[in-house]
Biotite code that builds the C-alpha atoms (Angstrom):
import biotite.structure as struc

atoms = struc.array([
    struc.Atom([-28.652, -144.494, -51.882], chain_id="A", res_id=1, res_name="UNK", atom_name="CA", element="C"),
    struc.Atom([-28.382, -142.551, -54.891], chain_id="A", res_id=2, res_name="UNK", atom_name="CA", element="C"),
    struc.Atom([-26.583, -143.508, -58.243], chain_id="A", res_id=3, res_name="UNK", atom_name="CA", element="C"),
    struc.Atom([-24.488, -140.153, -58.514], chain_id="A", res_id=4, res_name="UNK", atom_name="CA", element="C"),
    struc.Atom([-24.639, -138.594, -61.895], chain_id="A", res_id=5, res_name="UNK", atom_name="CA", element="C"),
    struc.Atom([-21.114, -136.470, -63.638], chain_id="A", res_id=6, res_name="UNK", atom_name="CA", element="C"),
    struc.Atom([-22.781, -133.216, -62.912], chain_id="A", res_id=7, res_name="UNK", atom_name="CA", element="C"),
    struc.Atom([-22.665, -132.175, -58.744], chain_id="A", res_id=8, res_name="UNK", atom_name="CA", element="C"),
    struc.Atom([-26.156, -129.635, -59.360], chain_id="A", res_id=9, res_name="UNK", atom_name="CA", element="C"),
    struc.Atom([-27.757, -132.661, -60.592], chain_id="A", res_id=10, res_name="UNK", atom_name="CA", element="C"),
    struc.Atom([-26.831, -134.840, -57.618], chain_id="A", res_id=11, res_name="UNK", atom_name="CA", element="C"),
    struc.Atom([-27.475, -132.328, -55.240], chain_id="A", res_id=12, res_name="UNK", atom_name="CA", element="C"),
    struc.Atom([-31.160, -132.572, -56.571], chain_id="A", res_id=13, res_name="UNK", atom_name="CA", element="C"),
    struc.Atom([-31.186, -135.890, -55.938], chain_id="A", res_id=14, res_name="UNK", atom_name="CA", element="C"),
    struc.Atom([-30.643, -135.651, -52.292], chain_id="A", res_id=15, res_name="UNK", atom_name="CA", element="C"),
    struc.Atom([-32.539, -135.020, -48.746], chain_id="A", res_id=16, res_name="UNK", atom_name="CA", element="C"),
    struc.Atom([-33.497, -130.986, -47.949], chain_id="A", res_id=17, res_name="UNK", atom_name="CA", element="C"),
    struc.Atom([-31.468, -128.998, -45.162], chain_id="A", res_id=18, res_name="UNK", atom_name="CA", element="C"),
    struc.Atom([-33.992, -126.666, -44.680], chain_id="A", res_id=19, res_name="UNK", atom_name="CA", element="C"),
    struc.Atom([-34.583, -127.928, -40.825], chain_id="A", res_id=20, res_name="UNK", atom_name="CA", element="C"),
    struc.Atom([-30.485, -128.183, -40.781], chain_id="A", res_id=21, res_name="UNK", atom_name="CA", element="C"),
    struc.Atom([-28.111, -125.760, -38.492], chain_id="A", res_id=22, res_name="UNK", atom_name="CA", element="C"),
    struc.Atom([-24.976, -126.923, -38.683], chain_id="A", res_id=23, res_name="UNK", atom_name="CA", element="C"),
    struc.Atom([-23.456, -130.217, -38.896], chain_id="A", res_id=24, res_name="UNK", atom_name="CA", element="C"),
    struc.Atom([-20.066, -130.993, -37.113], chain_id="A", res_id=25, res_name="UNK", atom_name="CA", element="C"),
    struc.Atom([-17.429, -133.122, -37.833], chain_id="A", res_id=26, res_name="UNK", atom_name="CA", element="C"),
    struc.Atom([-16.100, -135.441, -34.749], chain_id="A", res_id=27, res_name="UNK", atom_name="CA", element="C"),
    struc.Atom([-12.733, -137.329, -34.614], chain_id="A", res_id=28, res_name="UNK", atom_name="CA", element="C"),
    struc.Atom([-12.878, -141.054, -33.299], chain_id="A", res_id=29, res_name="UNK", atom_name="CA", element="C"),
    struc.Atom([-11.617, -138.963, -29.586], chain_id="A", res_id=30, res_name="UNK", atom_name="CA", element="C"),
    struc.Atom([-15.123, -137.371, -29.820], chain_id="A", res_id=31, res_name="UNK", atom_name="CA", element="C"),
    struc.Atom([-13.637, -133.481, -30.285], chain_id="A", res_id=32, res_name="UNK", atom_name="CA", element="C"),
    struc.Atom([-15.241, -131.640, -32.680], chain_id="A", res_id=33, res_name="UNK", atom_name="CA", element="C"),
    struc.Atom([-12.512, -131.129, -35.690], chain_id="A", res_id=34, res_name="UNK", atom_name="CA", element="C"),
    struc.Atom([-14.479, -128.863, -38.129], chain_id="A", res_id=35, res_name="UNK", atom_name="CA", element="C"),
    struc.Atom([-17.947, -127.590, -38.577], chain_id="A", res_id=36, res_name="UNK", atom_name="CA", element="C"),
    struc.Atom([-20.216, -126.802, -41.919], chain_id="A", res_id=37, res_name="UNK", atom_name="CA", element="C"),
    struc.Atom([-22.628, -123.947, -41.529], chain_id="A", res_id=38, res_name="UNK", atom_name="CA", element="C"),
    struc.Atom([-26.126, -123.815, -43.408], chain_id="A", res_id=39, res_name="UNK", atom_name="CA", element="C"),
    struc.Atom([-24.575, -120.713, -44.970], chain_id="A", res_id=40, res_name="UNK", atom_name="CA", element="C"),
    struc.Atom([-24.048, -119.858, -48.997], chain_id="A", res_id=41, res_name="UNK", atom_name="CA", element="C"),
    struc.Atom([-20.596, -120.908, -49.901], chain_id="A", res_id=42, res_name="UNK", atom_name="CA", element="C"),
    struc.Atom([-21.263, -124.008, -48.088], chain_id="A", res_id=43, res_name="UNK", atom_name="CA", element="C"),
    struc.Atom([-24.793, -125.640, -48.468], chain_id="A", res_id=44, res_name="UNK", atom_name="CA", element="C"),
    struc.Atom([-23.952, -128.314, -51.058], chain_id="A", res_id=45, res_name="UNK", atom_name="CA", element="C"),
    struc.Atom([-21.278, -129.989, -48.831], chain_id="A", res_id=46, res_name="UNK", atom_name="CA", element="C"),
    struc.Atom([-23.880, -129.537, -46.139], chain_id="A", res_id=47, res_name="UNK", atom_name="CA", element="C"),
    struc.Atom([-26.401, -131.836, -48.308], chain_id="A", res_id=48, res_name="UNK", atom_name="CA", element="C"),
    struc.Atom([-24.127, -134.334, -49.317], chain_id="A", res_id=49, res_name="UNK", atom_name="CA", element="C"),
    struc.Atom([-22.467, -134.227, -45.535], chain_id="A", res_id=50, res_name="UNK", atom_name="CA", element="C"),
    struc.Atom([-26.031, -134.486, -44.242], chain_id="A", res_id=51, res_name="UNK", atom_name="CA", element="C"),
    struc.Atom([-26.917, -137.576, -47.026], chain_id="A", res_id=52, res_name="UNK", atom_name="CA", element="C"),
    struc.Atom([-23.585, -139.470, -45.929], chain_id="A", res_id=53, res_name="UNK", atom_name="CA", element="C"),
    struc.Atom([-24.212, -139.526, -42.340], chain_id="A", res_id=54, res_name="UNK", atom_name="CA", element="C"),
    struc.Atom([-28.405, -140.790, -43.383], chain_id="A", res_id=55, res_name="UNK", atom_name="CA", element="C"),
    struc.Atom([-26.612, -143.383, -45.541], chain_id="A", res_id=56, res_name="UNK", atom_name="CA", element="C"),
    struc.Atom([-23.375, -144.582, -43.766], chain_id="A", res_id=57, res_name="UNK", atom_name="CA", element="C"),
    struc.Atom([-23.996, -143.430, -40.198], chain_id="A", res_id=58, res_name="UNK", atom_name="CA", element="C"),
    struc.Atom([-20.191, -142.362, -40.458], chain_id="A", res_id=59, res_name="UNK", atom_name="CA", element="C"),
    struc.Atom([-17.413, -141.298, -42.728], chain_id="A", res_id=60, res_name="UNK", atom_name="CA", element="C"),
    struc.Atom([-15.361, -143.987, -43.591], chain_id="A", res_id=61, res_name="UNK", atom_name="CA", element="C"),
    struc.Atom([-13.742, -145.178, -46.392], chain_id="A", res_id=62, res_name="UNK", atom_name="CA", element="C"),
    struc.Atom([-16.982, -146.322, -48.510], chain_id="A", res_id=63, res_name="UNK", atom_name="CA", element="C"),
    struc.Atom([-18.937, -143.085, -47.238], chain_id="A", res_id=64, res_name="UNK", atom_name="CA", element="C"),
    struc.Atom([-15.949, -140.716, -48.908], chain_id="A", res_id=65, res_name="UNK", atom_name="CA", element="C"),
    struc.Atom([-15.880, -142.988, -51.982], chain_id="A", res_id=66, res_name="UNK", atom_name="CA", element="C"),
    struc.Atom([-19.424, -142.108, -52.341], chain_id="A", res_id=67, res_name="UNK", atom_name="CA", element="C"),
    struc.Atom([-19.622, -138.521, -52.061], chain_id="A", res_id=68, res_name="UNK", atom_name="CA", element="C"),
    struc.Atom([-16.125, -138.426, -54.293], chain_id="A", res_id=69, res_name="UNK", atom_name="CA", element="C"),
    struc.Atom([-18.699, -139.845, -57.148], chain_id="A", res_id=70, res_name="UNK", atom_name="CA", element="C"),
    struc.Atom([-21.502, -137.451, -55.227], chain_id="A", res_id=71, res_name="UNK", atom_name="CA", element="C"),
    struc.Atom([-18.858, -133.927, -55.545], chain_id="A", res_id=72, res_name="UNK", atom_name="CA", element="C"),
    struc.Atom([-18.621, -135.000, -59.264], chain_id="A", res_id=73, res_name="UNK", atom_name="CA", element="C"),
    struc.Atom([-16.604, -132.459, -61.221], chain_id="A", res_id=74, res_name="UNK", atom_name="CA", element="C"),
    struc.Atom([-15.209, -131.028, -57.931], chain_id="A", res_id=75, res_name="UNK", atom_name="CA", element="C"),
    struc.Atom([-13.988, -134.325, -57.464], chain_id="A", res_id=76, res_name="UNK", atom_name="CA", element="C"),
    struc.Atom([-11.299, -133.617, -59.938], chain_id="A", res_id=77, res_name="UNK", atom_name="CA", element="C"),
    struc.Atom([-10.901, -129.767, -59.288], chain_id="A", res_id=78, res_name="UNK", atom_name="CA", element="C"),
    struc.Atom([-9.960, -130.814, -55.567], chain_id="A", res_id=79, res_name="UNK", atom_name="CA", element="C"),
    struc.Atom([-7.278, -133.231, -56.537], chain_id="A", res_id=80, res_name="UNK", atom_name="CA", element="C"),
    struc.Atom([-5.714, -130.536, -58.674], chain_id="A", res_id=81, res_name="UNK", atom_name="CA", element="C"),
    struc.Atom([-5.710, -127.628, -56.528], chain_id="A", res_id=82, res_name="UNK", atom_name="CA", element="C"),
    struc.Atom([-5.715, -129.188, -52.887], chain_id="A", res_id=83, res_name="UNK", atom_name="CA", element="C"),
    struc.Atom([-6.970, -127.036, -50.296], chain_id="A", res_id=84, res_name="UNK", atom_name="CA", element="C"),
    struc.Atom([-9.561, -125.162, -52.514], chain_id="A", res_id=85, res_name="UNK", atom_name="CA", element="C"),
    struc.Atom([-12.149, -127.675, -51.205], chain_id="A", res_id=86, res_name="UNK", atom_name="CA", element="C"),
    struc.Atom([-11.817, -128.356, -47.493], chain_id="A", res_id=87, res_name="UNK", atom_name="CA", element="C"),
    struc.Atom([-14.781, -130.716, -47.536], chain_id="A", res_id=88, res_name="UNK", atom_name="CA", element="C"),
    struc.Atom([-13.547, -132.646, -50.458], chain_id="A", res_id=89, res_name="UNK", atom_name="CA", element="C"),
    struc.Atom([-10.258, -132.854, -49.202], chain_id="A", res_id=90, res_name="UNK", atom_name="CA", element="C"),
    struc.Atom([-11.337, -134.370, -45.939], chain_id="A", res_id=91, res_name="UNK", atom_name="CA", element="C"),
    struc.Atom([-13.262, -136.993, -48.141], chain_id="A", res_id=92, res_name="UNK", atom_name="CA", element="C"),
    struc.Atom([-9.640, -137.645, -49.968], chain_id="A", res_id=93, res_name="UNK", atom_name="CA", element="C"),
    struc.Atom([-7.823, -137.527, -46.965], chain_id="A", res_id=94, res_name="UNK", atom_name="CA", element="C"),
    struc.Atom([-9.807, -140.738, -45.238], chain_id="A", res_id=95, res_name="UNK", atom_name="CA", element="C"),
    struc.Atom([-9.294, -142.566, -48.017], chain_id="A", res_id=96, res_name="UNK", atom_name="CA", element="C"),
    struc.Atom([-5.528, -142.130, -47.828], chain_id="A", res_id=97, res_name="UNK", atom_name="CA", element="C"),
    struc.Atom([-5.401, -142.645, -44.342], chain_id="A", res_id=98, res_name="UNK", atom_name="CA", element="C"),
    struc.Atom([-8.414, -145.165, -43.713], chain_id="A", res_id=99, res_name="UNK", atom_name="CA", element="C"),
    struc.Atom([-9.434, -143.259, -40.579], chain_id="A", res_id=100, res_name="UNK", atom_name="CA", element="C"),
    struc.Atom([-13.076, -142.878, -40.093], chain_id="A", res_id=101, res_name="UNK", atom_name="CA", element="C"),
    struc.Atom([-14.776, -140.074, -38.774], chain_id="A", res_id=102, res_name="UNK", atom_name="CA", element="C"),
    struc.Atom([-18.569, -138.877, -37.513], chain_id="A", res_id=103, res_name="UNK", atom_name="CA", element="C"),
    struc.Atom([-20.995, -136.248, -38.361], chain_id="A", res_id=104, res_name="UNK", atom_name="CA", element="C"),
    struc.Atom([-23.191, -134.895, -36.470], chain_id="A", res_id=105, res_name="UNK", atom_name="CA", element="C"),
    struc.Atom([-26.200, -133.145, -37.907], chain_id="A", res_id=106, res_name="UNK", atom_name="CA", element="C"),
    struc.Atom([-27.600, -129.942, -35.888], chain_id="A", res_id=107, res_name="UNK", atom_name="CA", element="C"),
    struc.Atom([-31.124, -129.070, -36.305], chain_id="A", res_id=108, res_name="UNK", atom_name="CA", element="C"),
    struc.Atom([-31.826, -125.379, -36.700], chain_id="A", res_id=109, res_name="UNK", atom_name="CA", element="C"),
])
């Protein structure tokens, strides 16, 4: 795992490629697909850190979203003030509130 730095560009250097990625989708503990994140502009750098979470924690659960909280850096912050401006964060914030754990799956192009 990666000691996350204050700056998001320089932790997203830090991690695996997605060159070989599609798509990775986000599965509630009932197995239904809740949300998807394209390899798309707009969306790649939650796609890394997505993709490094599920390498690193197999799931998202409470110590994989405290880890990419530290990993989103300054967006970190920018999510908790303006909820709903980052999706991906928010999901990271909501777990952590609620405890419930979910899985990615990672979709090779």
């Amino acid at each position: 795992m990666i000691t996350p730095t204050s700056s998001f560009n320089d932790n997203l250097q830090l991690l695996p490629s997605i060159e070989e990625v599609a798509h990775i989708d986000i599965i509630d503990l009932d197995g239904k697909t809740v949300d998807r994140i394209e390899n798309q502009p707009g969306k790649q750098g939650s796609l890394i850190v997505y993709q490094y979470l599920e390498r690193s924690f197999g799931t998202l659960n409470v110590q994989a979203a405290l880890h990419g909280l530290e990993v989103f850096a300054e967006h970190t912050e920018d999510a908790k003030n303006r909820p709903g401006a980052h999706p991906n964060i928010d999901r990271l914030l909501e777990i952590l509130g609620n405890g419930t754990a979910l899985n990615i799956r990672v979709v090779k192009a």
